[in-house]
Structure formats: structure tokens, C-alpha cells
N, C-alpha and C positions, 0 to 999 in steps of 0.2 A: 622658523623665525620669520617675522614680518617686516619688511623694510620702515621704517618710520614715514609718515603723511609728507614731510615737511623733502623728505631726500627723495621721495617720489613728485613730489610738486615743483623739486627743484631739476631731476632727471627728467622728466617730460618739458617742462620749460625750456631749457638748453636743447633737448632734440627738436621741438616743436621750432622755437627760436634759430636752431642752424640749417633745419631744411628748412621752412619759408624764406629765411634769406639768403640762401642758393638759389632755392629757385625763384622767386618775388623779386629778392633782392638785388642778384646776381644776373640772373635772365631776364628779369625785368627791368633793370637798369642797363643791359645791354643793348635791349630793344629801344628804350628811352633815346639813349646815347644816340644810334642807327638811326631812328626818327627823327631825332634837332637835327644829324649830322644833316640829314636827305632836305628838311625841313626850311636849312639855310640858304643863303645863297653863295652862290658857285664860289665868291671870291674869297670866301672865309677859308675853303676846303683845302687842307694844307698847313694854315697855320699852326703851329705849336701850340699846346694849351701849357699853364703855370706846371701841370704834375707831368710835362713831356712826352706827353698823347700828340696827333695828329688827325684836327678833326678832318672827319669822313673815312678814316683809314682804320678798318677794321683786323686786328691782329690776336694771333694764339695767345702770346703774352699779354696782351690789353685782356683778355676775354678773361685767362685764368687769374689775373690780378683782381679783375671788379669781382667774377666770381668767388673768390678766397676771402674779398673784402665784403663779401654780401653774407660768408660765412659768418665770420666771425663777427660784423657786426649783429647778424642775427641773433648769434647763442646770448650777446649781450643783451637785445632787446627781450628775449624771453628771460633773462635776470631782472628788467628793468618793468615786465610784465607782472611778476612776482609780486615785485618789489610794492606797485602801486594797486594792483587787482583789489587790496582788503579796500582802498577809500574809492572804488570807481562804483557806478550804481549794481543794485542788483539783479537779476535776470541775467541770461548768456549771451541776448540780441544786443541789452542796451550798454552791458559790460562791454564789448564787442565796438559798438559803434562808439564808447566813451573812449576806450584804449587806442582806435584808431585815430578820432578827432586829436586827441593827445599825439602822437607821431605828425601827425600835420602839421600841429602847433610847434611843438618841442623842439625835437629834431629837425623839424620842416624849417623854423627860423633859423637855425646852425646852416642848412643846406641854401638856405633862399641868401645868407649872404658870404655865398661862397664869388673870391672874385672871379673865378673861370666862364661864373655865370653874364658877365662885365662883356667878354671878349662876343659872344653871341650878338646878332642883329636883334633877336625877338627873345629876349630872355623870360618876358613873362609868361610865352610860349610854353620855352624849357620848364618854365616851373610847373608849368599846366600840364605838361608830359609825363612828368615825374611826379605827378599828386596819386593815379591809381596805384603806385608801388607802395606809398606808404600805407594806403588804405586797406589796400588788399593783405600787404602784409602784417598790419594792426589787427585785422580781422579773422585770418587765416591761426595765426600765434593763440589768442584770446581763445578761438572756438576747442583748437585742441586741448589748449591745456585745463578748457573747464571741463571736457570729456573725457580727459583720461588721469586730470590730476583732482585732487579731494576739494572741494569749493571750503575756502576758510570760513571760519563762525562769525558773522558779522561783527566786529568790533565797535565797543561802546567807550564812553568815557572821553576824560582827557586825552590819550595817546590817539585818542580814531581822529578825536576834533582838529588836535595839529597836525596829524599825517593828513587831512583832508585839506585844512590852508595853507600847507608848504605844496600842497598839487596845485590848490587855486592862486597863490601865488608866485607857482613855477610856468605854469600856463598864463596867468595875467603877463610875467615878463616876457615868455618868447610872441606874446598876440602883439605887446608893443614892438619888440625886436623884428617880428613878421611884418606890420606895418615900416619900420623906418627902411629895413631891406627890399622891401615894393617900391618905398617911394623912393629910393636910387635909384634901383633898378630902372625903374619906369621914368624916369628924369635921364636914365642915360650917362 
């Protein structure tokens, strides 16, 4: 018996999707985190953050948390890989590069107007710290699951044309949302 395309497309997506964001996500945002903390100045180090962190204060708890959190938002991003892979280009470089540019956008607006980012001296920094995570992890996700799960049949018609401008207008609002969370940020 053969497993169906679509529950091996969706198995490699969740595995692909929860180790890259363990390790991308999870150690990657840990080092991020360790970098702004080092990155800042002295006077900040101490203060409380909104989720009850203490930047520059490195802990087992903080570590197993962001990693838990890198988990599982991971398995989601390889759902949300799935989800958009049939309207992103073709090839596995520029799939790769489209799925990542999308995580900067998307998610990257959700993250750019986090207020925790407010309390930082140089938050454009922070955001600049934490851009290889989502890239690497957009591209890390995309490569495996084109290798080890079935590439779907290019879709035509009406269903491909609106799942293509619910992306381009999912991405048009987080490029404005990116833009008005910069210009806070950067306004202070």
C-alpha cells in the first residue's frame, strides 16, 4: 500500500517545517536575542521585556521556551509552505527565494510591529538581526520539501488566478504594514 502524494507532502512539510524551526528558528532567534542583548547599551540590560524576559539575561527556561516556540511555529510554516508553494514561481531556487521573500514580508510585518521591539535603543538593528532567520528558514523548508515531497501539477484556470491575488494581496498588505512598522519604529 502506497501512502497518498498529498499525506507525504503534508509529512515532510511538518517534519521539514519543525526541525528548521528548532534549529533556524529556535537557535537562531536565540543567537539573534544574545546579539541585540550584547548589541545594546549597558543601560537597557536588566529591564523586563512586555513577555517577562530580562534583556541580556540568558536562562534554560527563556532558551527551552523560544525553542518550543521555534517548534511549533515551524510545523505551521511548513503548513503555510504547502498551503501557498502551488502559486509561488516554478524551479526550486526561485520557489525557494519567492517562499523566503514571503516570510520577510508576511510574518516579518507581524514581527516588525511587535512592541518589545519599542523598548530597544536601535530596533532597526533588531530587525536587521533577525532578517537571516526568516530567510534561511524560508529557504531551508522550500528546499526540503521540494526533495523529498512530490512537486504539485502546475495549476491553471480560475482557482490558480485567485490563489495567486489573495498571495499578491496578502503581500501588498504586510509590504504596507512593513512600511508603517519602520516608520514607528524609526521615528521612535
Amino acid at each position: 500500500m502506497t501512502m497518498p502524494s498529498w499525506v507525504r507532502s503534508l509529512l515532510v512539510a511538518m517534519a521539514a517545517g519543525g526541525c528548521a524551526g528548532l534549529v533556524v528558528g529556535g537557535l537562531g532567534a536565540r543567537a539573534a536575542m544574545r546579539l541585540i542583548a550584547v548589541l545594546e547599551p549597558a543601560g537597557l540590560t536588566g529591564t523586563r521585556t512586555l513577555s517577562g524576559g530580562v534583556v541580556g539575561q540568558t536562562t534554560w527556561s527563556g532558551t527551552a521556551g523560544v525553542l518550543s516556540a521555534g517548534l511549533v511555529v515551524g510545523v505551521l510554516g511548513g503548513l503555510l509552505y504547502l498551503a501557498v508553494r502551488g502559486v509561488l514561481p516554478c524551479g526550486d531556487r526561485a520557489r525557494a527565494a519567492a517562499f523566503a521573500t514571503f516570510l520577510v514580508l508576511v510574518p516579518g510585518a507581524v514581527f516588525s510591529g511587535d512592541s518589545e521591539l519599542r523598548l530597544l535603543s536601535r530596533p532597526l538593528l533588531a530587525m536587521a538581526v533577525f532578517l537571516p532567520v526568516f530567510v534561511l528558514y524560508g529557504v531551508l523548508v522550500s528546499r526540503v520539501v521540494e526533495r523529498y515531497a512530490p512537486v504539485p501539477e502546475r495549476t491553471r484556470g480560475a482557482p490558480a488566478r485567485m490563489a495567486r491575488g489573495v498571495v499578491l494581496l496578502t503581500v501588498g498588505l504586510a509590504v504596507t504594514l512593513q512600511l508603517v512598522s519602520l516608520t514607528r519604529v524609526s521615528a521612535g
